[in-house]
N, C-alpha and C positions, 0 to 999 in steps of 0.2 A: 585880195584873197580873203575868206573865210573859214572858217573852222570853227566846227563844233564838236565839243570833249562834255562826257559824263564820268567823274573820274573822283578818286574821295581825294577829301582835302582838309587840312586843320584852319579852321579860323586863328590869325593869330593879332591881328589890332582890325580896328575899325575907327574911319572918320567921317563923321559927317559931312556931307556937302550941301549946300543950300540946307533949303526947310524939308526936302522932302528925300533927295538922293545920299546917294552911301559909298564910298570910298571902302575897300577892305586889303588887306594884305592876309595872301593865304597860300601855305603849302602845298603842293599839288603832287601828288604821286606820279612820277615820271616826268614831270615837268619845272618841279621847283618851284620858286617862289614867282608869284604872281598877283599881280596890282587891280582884280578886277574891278567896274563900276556896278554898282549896283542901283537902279532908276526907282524913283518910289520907295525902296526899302526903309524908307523914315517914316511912311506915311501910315495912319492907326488901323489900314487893311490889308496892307501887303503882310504876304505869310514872309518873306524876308526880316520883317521889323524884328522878329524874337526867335528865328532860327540862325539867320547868318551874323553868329557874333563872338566874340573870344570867349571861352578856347574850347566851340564845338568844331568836331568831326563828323561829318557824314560825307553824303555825295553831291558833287556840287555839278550842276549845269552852266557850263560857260559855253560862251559866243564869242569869236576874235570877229572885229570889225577891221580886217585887213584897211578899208579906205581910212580909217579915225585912227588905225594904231591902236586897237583898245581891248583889252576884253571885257565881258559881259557877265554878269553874271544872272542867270534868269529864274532858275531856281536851285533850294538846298535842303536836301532832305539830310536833318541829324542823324547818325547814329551811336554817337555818345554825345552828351549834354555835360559831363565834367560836373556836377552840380556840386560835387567835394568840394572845388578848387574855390570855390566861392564862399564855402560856413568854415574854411578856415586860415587864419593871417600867413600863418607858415606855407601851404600849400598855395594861394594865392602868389604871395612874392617871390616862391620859387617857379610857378607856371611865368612871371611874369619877366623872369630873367631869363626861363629858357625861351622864352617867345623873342626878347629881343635877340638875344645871342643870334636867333636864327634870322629875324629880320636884318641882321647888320652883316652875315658872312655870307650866306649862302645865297646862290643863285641857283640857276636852272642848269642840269649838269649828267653825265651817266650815275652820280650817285644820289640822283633824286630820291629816286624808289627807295632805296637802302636806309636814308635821312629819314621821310616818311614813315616807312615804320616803327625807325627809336621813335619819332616823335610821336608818332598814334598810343605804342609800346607804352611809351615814358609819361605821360598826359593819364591814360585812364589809372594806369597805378598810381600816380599821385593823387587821383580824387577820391582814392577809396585807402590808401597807407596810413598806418597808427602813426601818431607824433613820433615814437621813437625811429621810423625806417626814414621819414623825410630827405635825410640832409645823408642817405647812405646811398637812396637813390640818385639824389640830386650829384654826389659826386659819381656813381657812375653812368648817369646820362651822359658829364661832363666827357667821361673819359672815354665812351662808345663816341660821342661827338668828335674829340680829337683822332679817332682814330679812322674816322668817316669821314673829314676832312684831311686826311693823309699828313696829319701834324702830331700826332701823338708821339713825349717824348718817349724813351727808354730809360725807366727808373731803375736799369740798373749799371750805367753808364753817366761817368761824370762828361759833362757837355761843353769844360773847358781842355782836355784832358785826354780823354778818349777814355779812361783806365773804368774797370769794373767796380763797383760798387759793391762790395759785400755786404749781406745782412749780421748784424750781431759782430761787427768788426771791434776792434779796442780805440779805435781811433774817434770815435762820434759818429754822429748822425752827417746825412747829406742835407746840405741844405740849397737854398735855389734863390736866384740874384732878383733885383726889379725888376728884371723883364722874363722871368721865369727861367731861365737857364739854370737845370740843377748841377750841383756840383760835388764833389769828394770834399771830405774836410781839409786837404791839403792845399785847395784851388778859392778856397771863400775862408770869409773872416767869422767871425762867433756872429756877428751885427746880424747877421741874415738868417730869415728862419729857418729853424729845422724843416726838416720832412723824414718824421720818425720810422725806423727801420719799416713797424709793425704797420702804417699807409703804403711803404713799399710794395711789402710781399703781398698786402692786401689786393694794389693796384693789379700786380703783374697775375695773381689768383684770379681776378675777375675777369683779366683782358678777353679769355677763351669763352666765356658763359655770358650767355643771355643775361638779356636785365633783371628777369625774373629771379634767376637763381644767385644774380650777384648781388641783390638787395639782402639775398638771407643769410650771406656771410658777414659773420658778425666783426665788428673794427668797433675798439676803444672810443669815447665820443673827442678824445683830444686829436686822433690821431686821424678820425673822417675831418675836421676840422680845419685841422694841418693841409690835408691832399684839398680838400677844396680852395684853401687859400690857393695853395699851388696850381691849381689847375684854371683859376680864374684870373690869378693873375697872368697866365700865358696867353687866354683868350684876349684878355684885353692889349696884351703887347699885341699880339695879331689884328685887333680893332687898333690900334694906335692910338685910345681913347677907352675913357672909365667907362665901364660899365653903370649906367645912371638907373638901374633897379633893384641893385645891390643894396639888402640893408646895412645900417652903419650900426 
């Protein structure tokens, strides 16, 4: 069986194969993640060499070679080039954790489409966001991510416990175990981090709003800080394995 799709797609790694041929792993809207080959695209005339490569978007031309098992990819017209994510360290390492994250959960699924556009969404505003929004987006990609994966917790529910979380309580902060399970301060010891009130109500403020408008609600730098620990730590209990583009 064959099949041919003209359909956008995020670049998200590329490997070389031999001297000439290309390997890519790439997001596909309504289909997911997908392995295509790409033949020649190493070579110094193929228009593949400097358009099919992390982390453009545009529209990609595949081929399923039903007899080989394979897809194809034949051609790729950009329509964003990301050129941000590249002149800067911060924006580079955060494209390059969200690209794993996505290469190691996600498959082909009904929420392809929906994944797709946080990811188209969440890629061009990082290449164009001032150093202070970075790491505001970065956590709520994270948490539009969990909640597109139908894994997002409830930060206002302790998860050993069942019992409600108040904000501004006399008791402390919620804080959340190694494997990201948040908890009341009744259900965990001091040893384990916070997750202060104000990344709470931040979290649960952003759940309803676009990426757009969740970037611009402002959160403490300690306290985006706090929720991304929180929030990466759970992805990785979900990988069963470190996240390896994580800076230290």
């Amino acid at each position: 069986m064959t099949r041919n799709l003209k359909v956008p797609a995020l670049v998200l790694k590329v490997n070389p194969v031999g001297e000439n041929h290309r390997g890519l792993a790439m997001l596909v809207s309504g289909e997911g993640l997908l392995h295509p080959f790409a033949y020649g695209a190493q070579g110094k005339r193929s228009a593949l060499r400097g358009t099919a490569v992390p982390y453009n978007r545009g529209i990609a031309d595949l081929h399923f070679d039903g007899a080989r098992n394979r897809w194809r990819l034949t051609a790729f017209d950009p329509v964003d080039t990301h050129d941000g994510l590249r002149e800067d360290l911060d924006r580079f390492y955060t494209a390059t954790t969200w690209a794993e994250i996505l290469l190691k959960t996600h498959g082909a699924g009904e929420d392809s489409a929906e994944l797709f556009e946080l990811a188209a969404t969440a890629f061009s505003m990082l290449s164009s966001s001032a150093p202070r929004d970075i790491k505001r987006l970065h956590v709520g990609f994270l948490w539009q991510f969990l909640d597109i994966e139908g894994v997002r917790p409830n930060p206002e529910q302790c998860g050993r416990c069942g019992k409600v979380l108040p904000i501004g309580g006399s008791d402390g902060p919620a804080r959340f175990l190694p494997n990201g399970l948040l908890t009341g301060p009744e259900c965990a010891e001091n040893r384990w981090p916070a997750l202060p009130d104000g990344a709470r109500r931040w979290l649960m403020t952003i759940s309803g709003e676009a990426l757009e408008v969740a970037v611009k609600i402002g959160l403490a730098p300690g306290a985006v800080t706090a929720a991304e620990n929180w929030l990466l730590t759970i992805i990785q209990t979900l990988l069963e394995r470190p996240l390896r583009s994580i800076r230290k």
